[in-house]
N, C-alpha and C positions, 0 to 999 in steps of 0.2 A: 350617458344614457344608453347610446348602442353596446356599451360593455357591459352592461348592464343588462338587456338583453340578451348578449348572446349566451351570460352565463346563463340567464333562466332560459333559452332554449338546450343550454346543454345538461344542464339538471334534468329537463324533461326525458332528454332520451335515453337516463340512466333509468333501470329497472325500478318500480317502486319502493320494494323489498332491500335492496342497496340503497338509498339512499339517506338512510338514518344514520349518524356516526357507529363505524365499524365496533362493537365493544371488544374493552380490552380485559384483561386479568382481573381488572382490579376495581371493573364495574359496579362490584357488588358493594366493597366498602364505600364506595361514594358516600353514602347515606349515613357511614357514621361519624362523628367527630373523631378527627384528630389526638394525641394527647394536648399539642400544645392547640391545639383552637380549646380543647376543654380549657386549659389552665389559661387561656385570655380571657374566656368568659368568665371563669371564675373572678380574675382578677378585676375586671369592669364591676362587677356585684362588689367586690369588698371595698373597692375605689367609691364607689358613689354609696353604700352603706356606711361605710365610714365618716365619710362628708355628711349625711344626709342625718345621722346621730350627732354627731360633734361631741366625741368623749371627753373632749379634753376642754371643759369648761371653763375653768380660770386662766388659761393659756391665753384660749382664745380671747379673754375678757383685756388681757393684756396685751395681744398683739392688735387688737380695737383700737386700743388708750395710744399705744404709741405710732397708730396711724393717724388717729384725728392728732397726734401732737406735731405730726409729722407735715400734715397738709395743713394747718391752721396757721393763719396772717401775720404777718407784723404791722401791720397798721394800728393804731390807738382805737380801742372802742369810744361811740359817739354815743351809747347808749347809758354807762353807768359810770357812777361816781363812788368811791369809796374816802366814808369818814373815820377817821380815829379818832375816839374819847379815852384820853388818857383818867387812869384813877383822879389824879389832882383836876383835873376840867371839870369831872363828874362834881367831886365835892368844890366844888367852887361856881360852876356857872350851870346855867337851868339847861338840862341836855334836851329832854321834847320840849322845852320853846325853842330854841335851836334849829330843831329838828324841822318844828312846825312854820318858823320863816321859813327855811329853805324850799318848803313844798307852796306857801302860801307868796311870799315877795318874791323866792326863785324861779316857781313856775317848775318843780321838780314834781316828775310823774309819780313820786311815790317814795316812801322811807322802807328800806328793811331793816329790823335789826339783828344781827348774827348774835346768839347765846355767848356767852352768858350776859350780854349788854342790856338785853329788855327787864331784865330784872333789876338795874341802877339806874338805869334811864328813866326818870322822873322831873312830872311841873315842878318847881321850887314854890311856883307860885300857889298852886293847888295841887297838893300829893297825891288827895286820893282821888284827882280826875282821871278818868281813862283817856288812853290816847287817840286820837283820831282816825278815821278808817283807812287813813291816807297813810297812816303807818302802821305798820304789821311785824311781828313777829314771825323769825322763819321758825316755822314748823319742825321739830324733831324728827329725823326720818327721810324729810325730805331731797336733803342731796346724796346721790350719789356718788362713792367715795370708790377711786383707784384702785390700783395695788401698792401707788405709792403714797395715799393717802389723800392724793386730790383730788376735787371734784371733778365728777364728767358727765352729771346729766341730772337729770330732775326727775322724782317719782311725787308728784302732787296727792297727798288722801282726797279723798272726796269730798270732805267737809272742807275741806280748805282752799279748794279750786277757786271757788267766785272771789274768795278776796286777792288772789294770786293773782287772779288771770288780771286785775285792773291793774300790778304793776309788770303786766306781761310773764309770767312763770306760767310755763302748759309744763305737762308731762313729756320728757322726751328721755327717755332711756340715756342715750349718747347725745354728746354734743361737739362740735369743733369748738375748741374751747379760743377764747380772746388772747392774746400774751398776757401773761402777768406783770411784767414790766410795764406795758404798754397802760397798763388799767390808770387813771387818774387820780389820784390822789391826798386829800388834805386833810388838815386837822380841825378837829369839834371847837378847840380852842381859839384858830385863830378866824372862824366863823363866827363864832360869838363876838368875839374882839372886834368883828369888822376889816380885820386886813386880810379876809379872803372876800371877796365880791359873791355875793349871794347867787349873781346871775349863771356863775359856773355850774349848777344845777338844772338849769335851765333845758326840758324836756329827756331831763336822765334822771335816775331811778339812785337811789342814793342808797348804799349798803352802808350801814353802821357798825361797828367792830370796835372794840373794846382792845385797845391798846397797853396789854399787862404782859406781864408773867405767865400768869393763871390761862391766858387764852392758846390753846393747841396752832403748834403750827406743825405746817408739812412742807417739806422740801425733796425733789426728785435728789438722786444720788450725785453728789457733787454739788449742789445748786447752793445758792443761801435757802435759808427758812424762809417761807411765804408764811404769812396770818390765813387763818382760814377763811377771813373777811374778803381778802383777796380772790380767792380763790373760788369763793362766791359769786363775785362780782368778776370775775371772767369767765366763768360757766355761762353766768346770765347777760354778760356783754354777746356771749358766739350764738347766746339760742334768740336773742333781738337781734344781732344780726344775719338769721336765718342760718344757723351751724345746725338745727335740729337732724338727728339722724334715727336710726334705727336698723336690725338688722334685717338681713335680704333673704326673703325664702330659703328655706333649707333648701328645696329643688334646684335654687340655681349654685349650689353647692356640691350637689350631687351627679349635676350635669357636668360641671367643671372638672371635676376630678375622674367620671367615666370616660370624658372625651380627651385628657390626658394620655393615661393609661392606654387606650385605644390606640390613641397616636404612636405613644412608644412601644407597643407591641407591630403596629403595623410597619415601624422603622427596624424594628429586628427582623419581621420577614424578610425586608428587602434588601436591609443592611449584614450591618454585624452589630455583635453584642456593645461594642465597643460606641458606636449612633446611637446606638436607643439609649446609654447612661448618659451620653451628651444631651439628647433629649428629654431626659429626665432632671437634668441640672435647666434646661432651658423652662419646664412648668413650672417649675418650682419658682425662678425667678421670675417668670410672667404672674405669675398666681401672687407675686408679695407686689409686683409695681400694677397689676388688674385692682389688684385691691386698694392700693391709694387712687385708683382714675375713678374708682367707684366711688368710691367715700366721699370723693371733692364734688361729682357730677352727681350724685344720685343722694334722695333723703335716706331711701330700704338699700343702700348699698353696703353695709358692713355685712361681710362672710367671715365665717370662721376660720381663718387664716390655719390654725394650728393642727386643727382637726382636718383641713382640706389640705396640708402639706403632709402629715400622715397618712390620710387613704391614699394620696398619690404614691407615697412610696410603698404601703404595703399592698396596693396594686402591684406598681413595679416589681418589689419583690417574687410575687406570686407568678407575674406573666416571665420573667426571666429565672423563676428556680428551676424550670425544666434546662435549663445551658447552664445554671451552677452544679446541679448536682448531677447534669450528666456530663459537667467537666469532671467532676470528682469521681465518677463510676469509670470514665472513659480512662482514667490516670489508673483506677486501682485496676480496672478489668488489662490494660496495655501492659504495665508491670506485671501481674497476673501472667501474660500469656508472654514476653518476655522473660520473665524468671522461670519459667518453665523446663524441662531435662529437656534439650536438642541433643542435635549430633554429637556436638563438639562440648556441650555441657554438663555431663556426667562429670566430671572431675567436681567441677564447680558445688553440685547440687548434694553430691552425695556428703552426708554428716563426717564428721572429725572421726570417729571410731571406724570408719569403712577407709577414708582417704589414707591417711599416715601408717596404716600397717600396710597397706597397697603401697606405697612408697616405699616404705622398706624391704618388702619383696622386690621391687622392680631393683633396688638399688642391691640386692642379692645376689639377683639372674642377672646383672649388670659385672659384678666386681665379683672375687670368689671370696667365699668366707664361709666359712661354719654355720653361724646363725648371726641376726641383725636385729640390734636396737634402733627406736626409733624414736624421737620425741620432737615435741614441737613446742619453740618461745612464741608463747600469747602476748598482744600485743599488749604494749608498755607496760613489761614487767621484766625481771628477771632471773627468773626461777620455771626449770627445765618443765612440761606435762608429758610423760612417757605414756605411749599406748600399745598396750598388748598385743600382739597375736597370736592366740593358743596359748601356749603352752611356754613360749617366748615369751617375757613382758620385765617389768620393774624388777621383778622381785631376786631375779639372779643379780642386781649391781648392788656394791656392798659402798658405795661413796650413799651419803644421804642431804647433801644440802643443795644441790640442783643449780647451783649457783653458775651463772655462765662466765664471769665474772673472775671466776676461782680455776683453780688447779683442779682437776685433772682437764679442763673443756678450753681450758690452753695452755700453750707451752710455754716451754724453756723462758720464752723472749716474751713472755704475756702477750701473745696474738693468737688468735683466732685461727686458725689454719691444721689443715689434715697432718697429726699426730699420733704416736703408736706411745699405750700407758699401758703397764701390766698390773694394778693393783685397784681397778676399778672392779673390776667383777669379786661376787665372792668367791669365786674359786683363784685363791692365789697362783702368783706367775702366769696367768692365762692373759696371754694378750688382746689387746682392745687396739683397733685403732677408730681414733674420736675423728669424723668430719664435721665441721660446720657448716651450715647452707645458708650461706652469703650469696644473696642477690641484690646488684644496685646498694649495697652499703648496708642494709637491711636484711638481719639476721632472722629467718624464717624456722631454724630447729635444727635438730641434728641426726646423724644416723652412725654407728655405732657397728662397725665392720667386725666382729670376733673371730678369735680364732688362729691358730699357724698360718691357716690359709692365705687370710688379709693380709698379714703380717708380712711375707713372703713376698706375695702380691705387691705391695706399696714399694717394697724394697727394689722393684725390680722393676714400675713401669709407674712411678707415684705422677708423671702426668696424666695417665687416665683417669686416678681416681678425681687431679684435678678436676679436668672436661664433665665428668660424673657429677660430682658435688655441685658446679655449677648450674647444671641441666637439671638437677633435679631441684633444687634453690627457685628458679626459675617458674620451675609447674606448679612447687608451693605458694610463692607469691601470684600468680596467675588463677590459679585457685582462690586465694584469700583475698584478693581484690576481686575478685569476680561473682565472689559469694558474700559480699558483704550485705547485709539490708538493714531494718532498724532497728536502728538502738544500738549498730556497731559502724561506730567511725574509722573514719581510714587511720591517724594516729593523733599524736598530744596528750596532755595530758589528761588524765579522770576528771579532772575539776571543770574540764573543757567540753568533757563526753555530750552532744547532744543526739538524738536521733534524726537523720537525712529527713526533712521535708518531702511529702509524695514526691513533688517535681523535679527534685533530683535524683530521686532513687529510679525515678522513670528515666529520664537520660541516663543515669551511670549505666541501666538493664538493657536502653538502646542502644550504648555506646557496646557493650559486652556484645549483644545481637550484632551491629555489623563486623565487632572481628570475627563470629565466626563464621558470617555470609563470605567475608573477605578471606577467611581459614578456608573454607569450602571453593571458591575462585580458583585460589592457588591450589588447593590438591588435584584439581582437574584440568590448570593449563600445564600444571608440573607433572602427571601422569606419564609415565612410561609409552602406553601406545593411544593411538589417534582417537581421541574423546571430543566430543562434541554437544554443545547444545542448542537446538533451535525453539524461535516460542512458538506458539497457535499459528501463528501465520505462516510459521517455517523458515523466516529470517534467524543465521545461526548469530548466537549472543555470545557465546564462552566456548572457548577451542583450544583443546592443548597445544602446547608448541609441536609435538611430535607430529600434530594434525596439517599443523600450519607447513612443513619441513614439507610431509607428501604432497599437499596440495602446489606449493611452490614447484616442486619437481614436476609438477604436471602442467605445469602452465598457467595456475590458477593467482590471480592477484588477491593476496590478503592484506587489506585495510592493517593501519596501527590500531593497539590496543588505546581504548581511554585508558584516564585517568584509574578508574576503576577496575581495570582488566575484560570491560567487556566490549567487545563490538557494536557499532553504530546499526543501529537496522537499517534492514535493507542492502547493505554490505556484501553478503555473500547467500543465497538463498540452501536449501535443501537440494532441492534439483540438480544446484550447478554440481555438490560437492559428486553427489550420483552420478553424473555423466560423465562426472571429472577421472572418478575414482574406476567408476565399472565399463566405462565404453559406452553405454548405453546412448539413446538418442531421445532429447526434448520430452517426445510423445512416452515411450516408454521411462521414462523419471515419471510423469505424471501418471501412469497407472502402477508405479509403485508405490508412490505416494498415498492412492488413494485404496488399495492395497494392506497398507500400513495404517490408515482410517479403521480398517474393517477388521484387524486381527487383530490380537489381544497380545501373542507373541511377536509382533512385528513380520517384519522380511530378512532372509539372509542372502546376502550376493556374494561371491566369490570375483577374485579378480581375472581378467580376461587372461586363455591360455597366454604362455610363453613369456607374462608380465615378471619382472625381476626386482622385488620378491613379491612373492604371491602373499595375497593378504586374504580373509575375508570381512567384512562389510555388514554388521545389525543395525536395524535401524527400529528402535520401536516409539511408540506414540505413550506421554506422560496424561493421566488421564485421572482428574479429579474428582469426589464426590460429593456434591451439595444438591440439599433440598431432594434430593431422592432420584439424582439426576446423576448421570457420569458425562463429564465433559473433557477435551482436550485440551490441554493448558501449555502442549508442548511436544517437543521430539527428544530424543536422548538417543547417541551412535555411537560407536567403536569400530574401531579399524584397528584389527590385529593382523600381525603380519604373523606367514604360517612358514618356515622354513620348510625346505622339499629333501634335503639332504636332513638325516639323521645325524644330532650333535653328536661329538667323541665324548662328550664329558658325560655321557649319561648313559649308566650302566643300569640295565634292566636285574631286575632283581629274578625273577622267575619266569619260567616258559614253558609252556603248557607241552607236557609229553607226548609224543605221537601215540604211544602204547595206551592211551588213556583218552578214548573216543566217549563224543556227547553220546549220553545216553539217562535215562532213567533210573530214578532212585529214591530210597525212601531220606527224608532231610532228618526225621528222627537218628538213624541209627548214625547219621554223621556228627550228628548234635552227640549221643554216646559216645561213641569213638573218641571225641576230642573232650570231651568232658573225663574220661577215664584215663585219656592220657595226661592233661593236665593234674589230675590227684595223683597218679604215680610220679611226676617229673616235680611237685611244688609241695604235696601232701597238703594242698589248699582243696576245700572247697567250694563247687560253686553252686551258683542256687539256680534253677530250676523250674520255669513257671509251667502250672501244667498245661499238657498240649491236648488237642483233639484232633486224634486222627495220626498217621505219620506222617504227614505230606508230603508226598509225592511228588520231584520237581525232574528237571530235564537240566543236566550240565556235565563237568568233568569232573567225576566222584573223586577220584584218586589226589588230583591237586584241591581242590576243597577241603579235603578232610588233611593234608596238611597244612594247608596255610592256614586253616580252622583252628588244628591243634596248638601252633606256632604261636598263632594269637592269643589262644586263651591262657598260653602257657605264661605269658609277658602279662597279661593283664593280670592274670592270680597272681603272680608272684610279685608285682607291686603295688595291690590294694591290700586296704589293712585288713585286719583280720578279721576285724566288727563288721566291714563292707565289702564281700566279696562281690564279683561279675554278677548280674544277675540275667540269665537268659528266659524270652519268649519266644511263642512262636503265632501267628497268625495269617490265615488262609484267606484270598480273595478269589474271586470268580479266576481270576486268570493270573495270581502269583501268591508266595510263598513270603512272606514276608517276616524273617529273623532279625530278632534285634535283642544287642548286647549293650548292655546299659555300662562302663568301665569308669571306676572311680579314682584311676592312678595315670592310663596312657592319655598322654597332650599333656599335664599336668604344665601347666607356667608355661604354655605354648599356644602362641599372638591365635587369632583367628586366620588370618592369612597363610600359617605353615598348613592346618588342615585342609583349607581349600585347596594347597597345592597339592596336598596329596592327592583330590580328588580329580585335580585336572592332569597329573603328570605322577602317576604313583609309580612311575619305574625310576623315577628323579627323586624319592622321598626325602626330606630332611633328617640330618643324625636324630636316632630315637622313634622315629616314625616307619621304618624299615618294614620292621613285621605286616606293620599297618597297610603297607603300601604293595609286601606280597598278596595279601589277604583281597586286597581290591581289584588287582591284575587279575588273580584265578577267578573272582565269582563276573566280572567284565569277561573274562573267556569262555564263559559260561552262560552269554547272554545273556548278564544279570546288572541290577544297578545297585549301586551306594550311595547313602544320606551319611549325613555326619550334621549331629545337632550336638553341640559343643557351647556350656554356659561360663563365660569369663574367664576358662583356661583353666576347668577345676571337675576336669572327665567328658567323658564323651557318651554320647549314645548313638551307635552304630545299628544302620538300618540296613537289611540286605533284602533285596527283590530279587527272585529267582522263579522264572518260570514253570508255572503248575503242569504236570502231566494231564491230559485229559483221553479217557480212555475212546480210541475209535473205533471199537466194534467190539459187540457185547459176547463174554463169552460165553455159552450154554454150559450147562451142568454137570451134563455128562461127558461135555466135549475134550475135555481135558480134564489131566489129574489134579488130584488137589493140592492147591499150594502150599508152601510150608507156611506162609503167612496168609490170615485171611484174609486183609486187607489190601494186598497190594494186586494193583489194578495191571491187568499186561495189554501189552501194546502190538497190536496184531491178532491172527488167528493163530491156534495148535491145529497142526496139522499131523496126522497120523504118520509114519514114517517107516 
């Protein structure tokens, strides 16, 4: 009570206005449903509409019959008696005198007799009396018949009620029937005779049944044949022994089957999918043993068993299709986005006509040869599929049976292995040498070395080509297991071929996804200089070794790798590797840190004077986009180390002339100059885009317009003829921006050689030379370079060069007129 209390004194002395729960985001959907509260609702309605129709009418008529057969006694009925008149009794002894002792000396509440017996049942002694009220005829109609033919209830007409009702027959739809075994007994014959005692009748009700041929019997499956006298006389033993039944409101059919459904949806909320089916086998079974405690204890207790075991389930159904079919969306949508082109999945994704001539190129610029075929064994067959490249393809091999199998695609010894053939191509004596690409015992295709060159080559170094054929074997099966989906199986035979089930094409796509998270690992602890990665909180996960080596050097403790190659959090923070690396202290790591929140490019540090070697230190923040939001998801560092001593191995290509001072100039007439020298030196030409204006820039004319010329000279004279250089020009408030579109230089060169040029162009790579004087002079120029380079097949070279801008306007008449009228001068003319 005082806790009670003190909370309502402390409620009070919050503000009014605060006191209402704070709203959140999501305040607003409160008010509508759910999907899945709609699909329980839904499912409640079809559950108790189901039940509460009962479609399934004869079902249900039969799941009734073998409940009451179910619940119904073995004890002997005390209520009826059953007579057999055989044909011979009839024509021999009087059957209603018989009849009429049994009800008159017996004390028997009453004769029925079952058809067709009232029609022979006759006084001997007077034919045409009629029989007495005390014996009746059963009505046609009157009983109600099974599915297996037995009776199980009484429909009484209305004219025929009052004489029923005095040997007890009401109307009762269902009845718990008597055993038929158990029914008693005897014969017409030996009641006449006297060796049955008359008083066996005595307060029962005697069913008479004609004992022929002629008379229909019915027996359950398996059973012997019951008379239908029988089966009379057990109907009417269970409804005198109060078996009368009948069935139970639809409503409580409907209730049953709502409050199921409900249950089992409310066990998926809290469960899993896996509870609510167990829950569903659990109504099911309460609903068949509910329904025999009803039938036994209650008169209106029969429910429709059949009809109320289907709305349970296509309730069920309904409240759990939202987890099947968003199991099935969630399988197609994760494969989807697994199968997807990643980093490391280009090989994979890209089609057969892009891959296998890429292969053949690589295995080109690999091995020296002429030109290279390429073909690839489909799986379980034996017969070569060769794919073009250009102008390269099938049509120069003059073998035609493809067979791998045969001669020429092995040797001497019938094996499989790198081979020199001269009589494969059509051009006779032209040598071939055939490799095989054997991986893991499994033949993936082949390539097809031409030429002196190969030839030469193999002869003089035939383990590379080995290392070669294997490596490249390798990326084709890695490719082709990796790109497999459906309707292609990994191997066996065609007779075998099925298509991967979702669920495994979604593992085999996750299993492909973590090599290449685990491809991606290894690139960055195997990386040359000190790479790192931290998450959102700045705990580093993944660090190269070269990271791990400085940090060791420093004094820094670095934790074992898992299992996975990544670090345990918490392990090693951001901050420490900062004060580790730069000197710095506690306080300032955390304002670089936060620093590095705030910039887009990060922070750079340099390492403290006199350090041996001096490195510098990026540190930038990974920063993701959802919902319309950019968030931090991480850090990402390098530690590169800067030598202070100039290498010997790197000879600078060009150096800017002293005789040739920054200065002002028009960028057209340089773009001419080397445009004209190029057509004199290649008799190429090049194209042109028109310019506006001359542009005007600031740098060293002199070295420009050679390195300019140099280049253009190399790039015409190795593009074709169809696709010459093509040059623009475009002006920005503050630079000059030239760009040379080249369709021959870099040609089959990694993205990594261009980068180097751009970081080290006095270092160029063989071939890149020109390129790399080109970039020094317009760098000396106080200018920059782009290189946008697509898969090693040209370049587009972008030069920024600083726009002249004129600082003081010159009058009219202040100076003479220039030879050009465009070009803007820099300074005053001063008369002299």
């Amino acid at each position: 009570m005082r806790s009670f209390a003190r909370r309502l004194l402390e409620t009070r002395k919050i503000p009014k206005p605060f006191r209402a729960p704070r709203p959140m985001a999501f305040e607003k959907d409160r008010s509508r449903l759910s999907s899945r509260a709609r699909l329980e609702a839904m499912a409640i309605l079809v559950a108790g509409i189901t039940a509460a129709i009962a479609p399934l009418g004869s079902a249900d008529d039969e799941a009734r019959e073998l409940t009451l057969r179910a619940i119904a006694g073995r004890s002997p009925s005390s209520h009826v008696l059953v007579v057999h008149a055989s044909p011979e009794t009839l024509a021999e002894r009087d059957c209603l005198g018989a009849l009429s002792e049994l009800v008159v000396d017996g004390h028997a509440r009453g004769v029925l007799l079952v058809p067709p017996l009232d029609a022979f049942c006759v006084s001997r002694k007077q034919p045409a009396a009629e029989p007495a009220a005390s014996i009746q005829a059963l009505p046609p109609g009157i009983v109600r018949l099974g599915a297996h033919g037995t009776a199980v209830g009484f429909a009484a007409p209305p004219a025929d009620r009052p004489a029923l009702a005095a040997l007890g027959i009401a109307e009762a739809p269902w009845i718990v029937p008597a055993p038929a075994e158990s029914v008693p007994k005897v014969s017409l014959a030996d009641v006449a005779a006297g060796r049955t005692p008359l008083s066996v009748a005595a307060g029962r009700v005697v069913i008479a049944a004609l004992d022929s041929p002629f008379e229909p019997r019915t027996s359950a499956a398996g059973a012997p044949e019951i008379s239908m006298g029988t089966h009379v006389a057990s109907a009417l033993g269970g409804l005198l022994d109060g078996g009368a039944r009948r069935e139970a409101p639809r409503w409580i059919s409907a209730l049953v089957a709502s409050l199921s459904v409900l249950i089992l949806a409310f066990v998926r909320r809290v469960a899993s999918i896996k509870a609510s089916l167990i829950v569903l086998g659990v109504c099911l079974l309460a609903t068949v043993l509910g329904q025999a405690i009803l039938a036994a204890s209650m008169v209106r207790g029969l429910l429709p068993a059949a009809s109320l075991a289907s709305g349970i389930l296509a309730g069920a159904i309904v409240a759990l299709s939202l987890d099947l079919s968003g199991w099935r969306r969630a399988v197609a949508r994760t494969s989807d986005l697994l199968g997807r082109e990643g980093i490391f999945r280009r090989v994979q994704t890209e089609p057969d006509s892009v891959f296998w001539p890429r292969l053949g190129r690589l295995a080109g610029r690999l091995f020296p040869a002429d030109f290279v075929l390429v073909a690839e064994l489909p799986s379980s067959q034996w017969h070569l599929k060769f794919w073009d490249d250009g102008d390269v393809g099938e049509h120069l091999i003059g073998e035609r049976r493809r067979d791998v199998r045969r001669r020429p695609y092995i040797n001497e010894h019938g094996v499989a292995a790198p081979h020199v053939v001269t009589d494969y191509l059509k051009n006779p004596g032209e040598p071939s040498l055939v490799v095989p690409l054997i991986a893991l015992g499994e033949t993936e295709g082949y390539v097809f070395l031409c030429g002196p060159k190969a030839e030469a080559a193999f002869a003089k170094v035939p383990e590379r080509l080995e290392r070669l054929a294997r490596e490249l074997a390798l990326i084709a099966r890695r490719r082709r297991l990796g790109s497999l989906g459906e309707g292609e199986p990994l191997s066996g035979s065609r007779l075998l071929d099925a298509p991967l089930p979702p669920s495994e094409r979604l593992v085999q796509r996750a299993d492909v996804a973590a090599k290449e998270i685990a491809t991606f690992g290894e690139v960055l602890r195997s990386s040359p200089v000190g790479l790192f990665y931290a998450d959102a909180l700045g705990d580093v996960r993944l660090a190269s070794r070269e990271l791990n080596r400085w940090l060791g050097a420093r004094g820094v403790s670095v934790p074992p790798e898992s299992a996975d190659g990544a670090l345990p959090p918490g392990s090693i923070h951001l901050s420490q590797i900062l004060v580790a690396l730069t000197g710095c202290t506690a306080e300032e790591a955390a304002t670089n840190m936060a620093e590095v929140l705030q910039s887009e490019s990060g922070i750079t540090g340099r390492s403290q004077p006199g350090t041996t070697p001096a490195f510098v230190l990026t540190v930038r923040a990974l920063r993701q986009k959802a919902d319309g939001f950019s968030s931090i998801v991480g850090y990402v560092a390098s530690v590169v180390e800067q030598p202070e001593d100039k290498p010997t191995n790197v000879r600078a290509l060009a150096t800017a002339p002293t005789h040739d001072p920054l200065s002002a100039f028009p960028l057209s007439e340089v773009i001419a100059q080397a445009v004209a020298g190029t057509a004199r030196a290649t008799a190429r030409q090049v194209k042109i885009e028109p310019m506006r204006g001359m542009g005007h820039v600031i740098g060293h004319r002199s070295a420009l317009e050679r390195a300019l010329e140099a280049f253009m000279i190399e790039a015409a004279g190795q593009s074709p003829s169809a696709q010459p250089p093509v040059i623009s020009v475009r002006e920005t408030s503050t630079a000059v921006e030239l760009s040379i579109l080249d369709w021959s230089l870099g040609f089959g060169l990694p993205e990594s050689a261009l980068q180097r040029v751009l970081i080290a162009p006095g270092a160029a790579p063989p071939g890149l030379e020109v390129l790399g004087r080109l970039i020094m002079s317009i760098e000396d120029s106080h200018g920059a370079v782009q290189i946008r380079s697509e898969d090693g097949w040209g370049l587009t070279l972008v030069v920024s060069l600083l726009r002249a801008k004129p600082r003081v306007k010159v009058a009219v008449g202040e100076g003479g007129a220039s030879a050009v009228d465009n070009v803007v001068a820099l300074g005053r003319n001063t008369a002299k």
